[in-house]
C-alpha positions as CSV (number, residue, x, y, z in Angstrom):
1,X,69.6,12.0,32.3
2,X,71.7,9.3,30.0
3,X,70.8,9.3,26.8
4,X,68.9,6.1,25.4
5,X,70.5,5.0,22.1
6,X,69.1,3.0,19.7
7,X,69.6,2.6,15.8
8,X,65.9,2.6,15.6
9,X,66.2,6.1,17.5
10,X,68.5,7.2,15.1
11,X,66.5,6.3,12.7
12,X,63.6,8.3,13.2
13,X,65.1,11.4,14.0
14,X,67.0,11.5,10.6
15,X,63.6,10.2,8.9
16,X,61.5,12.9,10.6
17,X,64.0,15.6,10.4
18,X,64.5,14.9,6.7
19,X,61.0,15.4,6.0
20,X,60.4,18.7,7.8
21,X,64.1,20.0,6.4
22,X,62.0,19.2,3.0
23,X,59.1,20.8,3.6
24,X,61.1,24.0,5.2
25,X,62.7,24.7,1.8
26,X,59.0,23.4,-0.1
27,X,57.4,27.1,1.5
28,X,60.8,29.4,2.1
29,X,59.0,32.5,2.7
30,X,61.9,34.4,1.6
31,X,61.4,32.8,-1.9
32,X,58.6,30.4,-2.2
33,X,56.0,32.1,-0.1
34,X,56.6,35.4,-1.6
35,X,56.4,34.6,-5.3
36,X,53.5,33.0,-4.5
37,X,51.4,35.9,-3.3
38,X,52.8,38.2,-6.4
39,X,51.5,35.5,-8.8
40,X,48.0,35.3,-6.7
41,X,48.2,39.2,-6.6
42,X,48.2,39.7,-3.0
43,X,49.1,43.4,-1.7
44,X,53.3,44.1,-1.6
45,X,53.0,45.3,1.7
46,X,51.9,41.4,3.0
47,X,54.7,40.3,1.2
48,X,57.1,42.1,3.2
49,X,55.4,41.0,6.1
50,X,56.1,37.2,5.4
51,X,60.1,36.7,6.7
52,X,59.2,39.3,10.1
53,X,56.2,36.9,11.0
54,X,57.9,33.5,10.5
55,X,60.8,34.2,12.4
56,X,59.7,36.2,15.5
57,X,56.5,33.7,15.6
58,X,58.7,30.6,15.7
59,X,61.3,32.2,18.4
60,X,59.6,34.4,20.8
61,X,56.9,32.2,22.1
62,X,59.2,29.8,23.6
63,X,60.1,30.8,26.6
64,X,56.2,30.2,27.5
65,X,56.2,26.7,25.6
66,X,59.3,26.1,27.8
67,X,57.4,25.8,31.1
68,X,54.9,23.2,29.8
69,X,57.2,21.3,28.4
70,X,59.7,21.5,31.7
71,X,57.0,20.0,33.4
72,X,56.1,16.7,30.8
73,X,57.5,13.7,31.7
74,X,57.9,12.8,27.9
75,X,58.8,16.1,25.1
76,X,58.5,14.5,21.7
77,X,54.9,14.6,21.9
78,X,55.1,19.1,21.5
79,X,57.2,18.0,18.6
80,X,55.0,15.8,17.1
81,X,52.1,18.1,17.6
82,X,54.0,21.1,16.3
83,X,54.8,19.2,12.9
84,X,51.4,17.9,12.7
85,X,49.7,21.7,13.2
86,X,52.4,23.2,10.7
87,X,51.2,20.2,8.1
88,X,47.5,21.2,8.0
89,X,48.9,24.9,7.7
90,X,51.0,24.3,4.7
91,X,47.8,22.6,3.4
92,X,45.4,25.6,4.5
93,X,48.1,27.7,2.4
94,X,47.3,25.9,-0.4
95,X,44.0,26.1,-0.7
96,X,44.2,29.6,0.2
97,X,46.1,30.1,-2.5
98,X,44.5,27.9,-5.0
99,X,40.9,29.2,-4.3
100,X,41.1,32.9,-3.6
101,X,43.5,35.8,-4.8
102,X,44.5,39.0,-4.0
103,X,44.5,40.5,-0.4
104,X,41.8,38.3,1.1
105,X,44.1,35.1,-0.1
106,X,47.2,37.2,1.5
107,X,45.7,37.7,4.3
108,X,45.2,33.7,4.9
109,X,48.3,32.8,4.0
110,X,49.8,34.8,6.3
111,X,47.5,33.9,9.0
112,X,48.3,30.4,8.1
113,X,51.6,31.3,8.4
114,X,51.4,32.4,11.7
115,X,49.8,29.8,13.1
116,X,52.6,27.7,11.6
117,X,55.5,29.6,13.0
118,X,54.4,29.2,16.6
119,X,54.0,25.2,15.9
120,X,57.6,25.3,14.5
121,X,58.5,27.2,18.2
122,X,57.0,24.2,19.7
123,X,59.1,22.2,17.8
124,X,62.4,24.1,18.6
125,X,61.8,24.2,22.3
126,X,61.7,20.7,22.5
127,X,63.7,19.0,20.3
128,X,67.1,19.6,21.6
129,X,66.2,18.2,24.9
130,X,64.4,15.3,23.2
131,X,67.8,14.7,20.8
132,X,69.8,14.8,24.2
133,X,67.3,12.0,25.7
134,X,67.1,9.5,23.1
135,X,70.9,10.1,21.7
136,X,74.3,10.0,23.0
137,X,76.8,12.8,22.4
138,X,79.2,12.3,19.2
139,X,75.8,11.5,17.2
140,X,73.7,14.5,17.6
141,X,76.0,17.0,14.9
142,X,75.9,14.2,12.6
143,X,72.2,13.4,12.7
144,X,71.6,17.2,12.2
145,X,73.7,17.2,9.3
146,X,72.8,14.1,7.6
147,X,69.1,15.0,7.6
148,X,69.9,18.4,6.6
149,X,72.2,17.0,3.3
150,X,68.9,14.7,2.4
151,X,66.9,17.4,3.1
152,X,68.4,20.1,0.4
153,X,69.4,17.2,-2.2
154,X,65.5,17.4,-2.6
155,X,65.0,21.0,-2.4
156,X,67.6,21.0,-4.9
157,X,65.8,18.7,-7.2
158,X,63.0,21.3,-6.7
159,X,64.9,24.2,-7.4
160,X,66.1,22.4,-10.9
161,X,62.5,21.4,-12.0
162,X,62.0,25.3,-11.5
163,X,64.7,26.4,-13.2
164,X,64.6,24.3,-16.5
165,X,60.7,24.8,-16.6
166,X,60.2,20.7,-16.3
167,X,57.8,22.1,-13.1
168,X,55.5,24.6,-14.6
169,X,55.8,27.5,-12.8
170,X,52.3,29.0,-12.0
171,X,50.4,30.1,-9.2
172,X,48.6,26.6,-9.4
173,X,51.4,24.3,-9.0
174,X,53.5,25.9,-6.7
175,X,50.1,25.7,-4.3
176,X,50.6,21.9,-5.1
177,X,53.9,22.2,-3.6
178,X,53.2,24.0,-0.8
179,X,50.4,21.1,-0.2
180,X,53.2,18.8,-0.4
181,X,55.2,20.2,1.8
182,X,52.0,20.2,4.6
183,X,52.2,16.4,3.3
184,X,55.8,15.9,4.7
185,X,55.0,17.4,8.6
186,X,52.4,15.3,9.1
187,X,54.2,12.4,7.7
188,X,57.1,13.7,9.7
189,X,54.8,13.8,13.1
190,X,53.6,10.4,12.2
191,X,57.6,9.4,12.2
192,X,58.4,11.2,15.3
193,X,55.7,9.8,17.7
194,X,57.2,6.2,17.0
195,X,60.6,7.2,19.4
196,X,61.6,5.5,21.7
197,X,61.7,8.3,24.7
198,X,62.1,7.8,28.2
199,X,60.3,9.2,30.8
200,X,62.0,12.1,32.8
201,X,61.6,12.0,36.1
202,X,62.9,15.4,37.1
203,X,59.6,16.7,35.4
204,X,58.9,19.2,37.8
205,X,54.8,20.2,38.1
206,X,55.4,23.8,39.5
207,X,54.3,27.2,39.2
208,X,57.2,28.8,39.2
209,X,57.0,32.2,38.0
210,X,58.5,33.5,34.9
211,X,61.0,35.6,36.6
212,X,62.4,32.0,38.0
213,X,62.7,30.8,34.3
214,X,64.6,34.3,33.6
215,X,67.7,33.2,35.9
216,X,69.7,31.4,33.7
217,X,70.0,35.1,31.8
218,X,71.6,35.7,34.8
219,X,73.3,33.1,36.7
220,X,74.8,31.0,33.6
221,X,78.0,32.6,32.4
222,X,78.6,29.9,29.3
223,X,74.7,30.8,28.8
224,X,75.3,34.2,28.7
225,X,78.6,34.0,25.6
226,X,76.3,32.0,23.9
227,X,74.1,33.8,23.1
228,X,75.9,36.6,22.6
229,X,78.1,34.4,19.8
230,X,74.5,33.6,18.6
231,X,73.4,37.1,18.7
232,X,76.5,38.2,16.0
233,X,75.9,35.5,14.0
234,X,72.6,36.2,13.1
235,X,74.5,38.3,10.5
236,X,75.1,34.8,8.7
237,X,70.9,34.8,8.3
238,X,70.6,38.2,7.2
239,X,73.2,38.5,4.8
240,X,71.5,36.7,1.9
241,X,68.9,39.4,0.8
242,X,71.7,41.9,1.0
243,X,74.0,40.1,-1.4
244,X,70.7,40.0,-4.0
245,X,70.1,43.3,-3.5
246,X,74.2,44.2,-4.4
247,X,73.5,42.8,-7.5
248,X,70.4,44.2,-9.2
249,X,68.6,40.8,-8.4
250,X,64.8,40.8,-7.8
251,X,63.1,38.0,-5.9
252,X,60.1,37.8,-7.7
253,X,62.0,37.0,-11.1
254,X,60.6,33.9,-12.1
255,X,64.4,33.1,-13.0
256,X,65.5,33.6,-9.8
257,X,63.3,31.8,-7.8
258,X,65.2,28.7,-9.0
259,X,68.6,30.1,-8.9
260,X,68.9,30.9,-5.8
261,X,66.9,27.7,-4.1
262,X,70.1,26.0,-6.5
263,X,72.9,28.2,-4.4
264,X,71.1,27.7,-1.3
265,X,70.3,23.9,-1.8
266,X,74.2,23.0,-2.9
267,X,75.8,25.0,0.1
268,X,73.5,22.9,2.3
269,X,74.5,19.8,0.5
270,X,77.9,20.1,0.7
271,X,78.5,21.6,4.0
272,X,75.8,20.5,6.8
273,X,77.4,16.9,7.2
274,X,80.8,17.7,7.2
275,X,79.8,20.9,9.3
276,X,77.7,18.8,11.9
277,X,80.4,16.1,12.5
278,X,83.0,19.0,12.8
279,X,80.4,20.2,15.7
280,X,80.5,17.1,17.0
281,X,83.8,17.6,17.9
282,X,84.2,21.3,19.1
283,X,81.0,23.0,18.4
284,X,83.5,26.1,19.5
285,X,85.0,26.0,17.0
286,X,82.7,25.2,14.3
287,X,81.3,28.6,15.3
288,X,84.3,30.2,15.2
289,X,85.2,28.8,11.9
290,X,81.8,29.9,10.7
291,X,82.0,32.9,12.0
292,X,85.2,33.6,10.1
293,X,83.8,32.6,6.7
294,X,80.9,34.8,6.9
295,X,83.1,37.9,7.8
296,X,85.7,37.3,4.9
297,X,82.7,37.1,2.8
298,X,80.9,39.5,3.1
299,X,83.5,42.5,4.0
300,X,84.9,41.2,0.6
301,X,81.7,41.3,-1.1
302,X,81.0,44.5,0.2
303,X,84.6,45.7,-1.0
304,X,83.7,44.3,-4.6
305,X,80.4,45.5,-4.8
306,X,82.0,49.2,-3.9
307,X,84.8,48.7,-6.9
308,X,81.5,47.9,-9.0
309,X,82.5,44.0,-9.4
310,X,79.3,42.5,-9.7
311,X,78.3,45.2,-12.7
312,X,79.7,42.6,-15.5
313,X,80.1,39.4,-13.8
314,X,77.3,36.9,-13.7
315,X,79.0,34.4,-11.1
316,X,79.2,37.4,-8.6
317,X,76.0,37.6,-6.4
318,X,75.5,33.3,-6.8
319,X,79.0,32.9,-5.6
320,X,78.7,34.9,-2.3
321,X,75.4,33.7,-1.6
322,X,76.6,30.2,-2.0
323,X,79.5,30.5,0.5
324,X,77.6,33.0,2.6
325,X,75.0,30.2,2.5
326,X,78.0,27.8,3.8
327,X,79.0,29.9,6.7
328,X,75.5,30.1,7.8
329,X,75.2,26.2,7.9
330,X,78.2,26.3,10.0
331,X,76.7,28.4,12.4
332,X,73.2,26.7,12.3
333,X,74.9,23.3,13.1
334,X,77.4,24.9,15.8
335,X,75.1,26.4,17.8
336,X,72.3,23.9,17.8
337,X,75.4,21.0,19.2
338,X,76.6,23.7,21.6
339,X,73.5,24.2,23.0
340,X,72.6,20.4,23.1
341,X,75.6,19.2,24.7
342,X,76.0,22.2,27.2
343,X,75.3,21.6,30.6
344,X,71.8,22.7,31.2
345,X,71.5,21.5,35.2
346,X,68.2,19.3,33.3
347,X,66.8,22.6,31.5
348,X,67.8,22.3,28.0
349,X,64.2,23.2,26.8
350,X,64.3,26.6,29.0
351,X,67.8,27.2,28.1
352,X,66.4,26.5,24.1
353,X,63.9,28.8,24.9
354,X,66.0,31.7,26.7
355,X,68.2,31.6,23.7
356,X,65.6,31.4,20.8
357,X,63.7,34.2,22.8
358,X,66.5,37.0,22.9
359,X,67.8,36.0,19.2
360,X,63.9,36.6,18.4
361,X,64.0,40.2,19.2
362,X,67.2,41.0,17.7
363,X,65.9,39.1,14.5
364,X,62.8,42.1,14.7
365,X,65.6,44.8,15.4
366,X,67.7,43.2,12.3
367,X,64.4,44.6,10.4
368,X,66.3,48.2,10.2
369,X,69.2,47.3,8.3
370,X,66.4,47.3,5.6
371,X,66.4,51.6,5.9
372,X,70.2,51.6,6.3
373,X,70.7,49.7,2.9
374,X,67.9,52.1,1.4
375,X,69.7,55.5,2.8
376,X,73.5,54.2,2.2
377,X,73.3,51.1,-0.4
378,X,73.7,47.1,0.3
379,X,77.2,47.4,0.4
380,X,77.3,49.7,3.7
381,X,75.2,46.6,5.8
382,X,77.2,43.5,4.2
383,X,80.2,45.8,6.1
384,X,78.2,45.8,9.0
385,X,77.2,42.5,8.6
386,X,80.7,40.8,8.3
387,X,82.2,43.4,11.5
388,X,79.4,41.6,13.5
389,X,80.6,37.7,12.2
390,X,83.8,39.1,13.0
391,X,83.2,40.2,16.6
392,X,81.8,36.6,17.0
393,X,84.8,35.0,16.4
394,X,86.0,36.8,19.2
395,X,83.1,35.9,21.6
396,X,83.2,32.1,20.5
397,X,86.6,31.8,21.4
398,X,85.4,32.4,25.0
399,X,83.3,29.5,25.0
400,X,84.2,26.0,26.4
401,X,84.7,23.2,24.3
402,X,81.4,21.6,26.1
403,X,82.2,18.3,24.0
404,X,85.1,17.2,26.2
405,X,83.2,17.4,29.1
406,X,82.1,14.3,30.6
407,X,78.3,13.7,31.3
């Protein structure tokens, strides 16, 4: 179906997408959410259990979100009920955190958090196909990457309140954040059920069976290198805790929490624009390019961190995050536009899911690079790591530049 484009539809998707990029970076479980529970003394064990239930929760239900929203003649309202749920989670975070402590207040949080990351898979199974709806191709990339410049320009202005102690940093306020955050989705839900959305009428009201919606898997060779590509470059995601680790950094450091929200926050603002109007034009190679980054970076870092670099050099580990952080912006905005503008024969939300589905599980399987950096040290995965951003390169090239097609 064409696309209806409007300014007003433009509009709203930046507005909304701003918010909820916002209130992403607000609860980063990797950093945020795990100080958090240290400071409210919640068992270490539930920390570690924080990243491994916000990802698989917000990937793997999708392919079962995918047939009822297949069959809905309009999408943005899973959208706008998946921001709203995630709001009032954010806010039951809060107040788990603000009026219990220890492992009961763990507990709830990451319950909360749960419930959260399935309304965020709501959200991602239907927004691409919304986005493909409401506007044309040669806006998407850009819309994607102007929301997501706003988005860590704020973070960022958290991250320096954090750093230069202007934002207390205590158990209480950071519960005030989090409430903030739950703030933005609803506000962002509010935003989100204003656009302008036409009905589709190839909305299909069948049963088919889930073995039907497992075809694609099958049948769809560009479907098939995709994911594959989006498979290796999962290494861009995973790369991060690894570079910490190279360098003697711990999480928890009160210090640190605000460093590295900084790197993360200024790779974002530099690169997601520039990286979503280069997807505009050949999300292939925006993933190759990315692709290339991360392996360059992180077989170097792994190199340096074997010569014993990083031992007397404070720029080392925020310098590789920060362009590690780059490359994975690259990826993020390459394969979101690749997937968008592919042709999905009507199916984008199945095809979303598919996708989001298989990277789920190898997400859970990326879980044991954890042991292998314990037996053989950081720098043995960040050589794994970039051989894998290497090898997608390779499989991205295969790709077809689905922007010069014509709809």
């Amino acid at each position: 179906m064409a696309a209806t484009e409007s300014k007003q539809n433009r509009i709203i998707h930046i507005s909304s997408l701003v918010l909820t990029k916002t209130a992403d970076g607000m609860i980063d479980p990797k950093l945020v959410l795990a100080w958090l529970l240290n400071a409210i003394g919640a068992p270490g064990y539930l920390v570690g259990l924080l990243v491994p239930t916000r990802e698989a929760g917000a990937l793997l239900p999708q392919l079962l979100l995918a047939r009822l929203i297949e069959r809905s003649k309009r999408r943005k309202k899973f959208w706008v009920a998946g921001s709203a749920i995630q709001g009032v989670c954010a806010l039951g975070m809060a107040g788990a955190a603000y009026l219990f402590s220890g492992a009961l207040a763990g507990w709830l949080i990451l319950l909360f958090l749960a419930v959260l990351a399935v309304a965020r898979s709501a959200c991602s199974a239907s927004y691409k196909d919304v986005l493909a709806r409401t506007v044309k191709k040669g806006q998407r990339g850009k819309i994607s990457g102007a929301a997501g410049t706003i988005a860590a320009v704020a973070v960022f202005a958290f991250a320096i309140l954090l750093s230069v102690d202007i934002l207390p940093l205590n158990a209480g306020v950071i519960s005030g954040v989090v409430a903030l955050a739950g703030m933005f989705w609803l506000l962002g839900a509010g935003a989100f059920s204003q656009l302008d959305e036409p009905e589709d009428e190839t909305a299909s009201a069948d049963n088919r069976s889930l073995s039907s919606l497992l075809e694609p898997l099958q049948d769809d060779p560009e479907l098939q290198t995709y994911i594959a590509a989006r498979a290796l470059l999962i290494s861009t995601a995973l790369a991060p805790p690894f570079l910490v680790l190279l360098g003697n950094v711990q999480t928890s450091d009160l210090g640190n929490l605000g460093v590295l929200m900084i790197a993360s926050s200024v790779a974002a603002i530099l690169s997601s624009y520039l990286w979503g109007a280069f997807a505009d034009r050949s999300s292939r190679q925006t993933l190759m390019a990315a692709g290339a980054v991360s392996a360059v970076t992180l077989i170097f870092s792994a190199v340096a961190g074997i010569i014993g670099m990083g031992n007397s050099s404070n720029w080392f580990i925020p310098a590789f995050v920060f362009i590690a952080q780059i490359a994975y912006h690259g990826a993020r905005a390459g394969r979101k536009t690749h997937l968008t503008d592919m042709d999905t024969d009507g199916r984008k939300s199945v095809y979303t899911a598919l996708s989001n589905t298989v990277i789920g599980i190898m997400l859970l399987m990326g879980g044991a690079l954890g042991l292998i950096s314990d037996l053989f040290g950081p720098q043995f995965v960040l050589a794994i790591l970039g051989c894998l951003s290497g090898l997608a390169v390779l499989v991205a090239y295969r790709l077809s530049e689905v922007q010069a097609e014509t709809t």
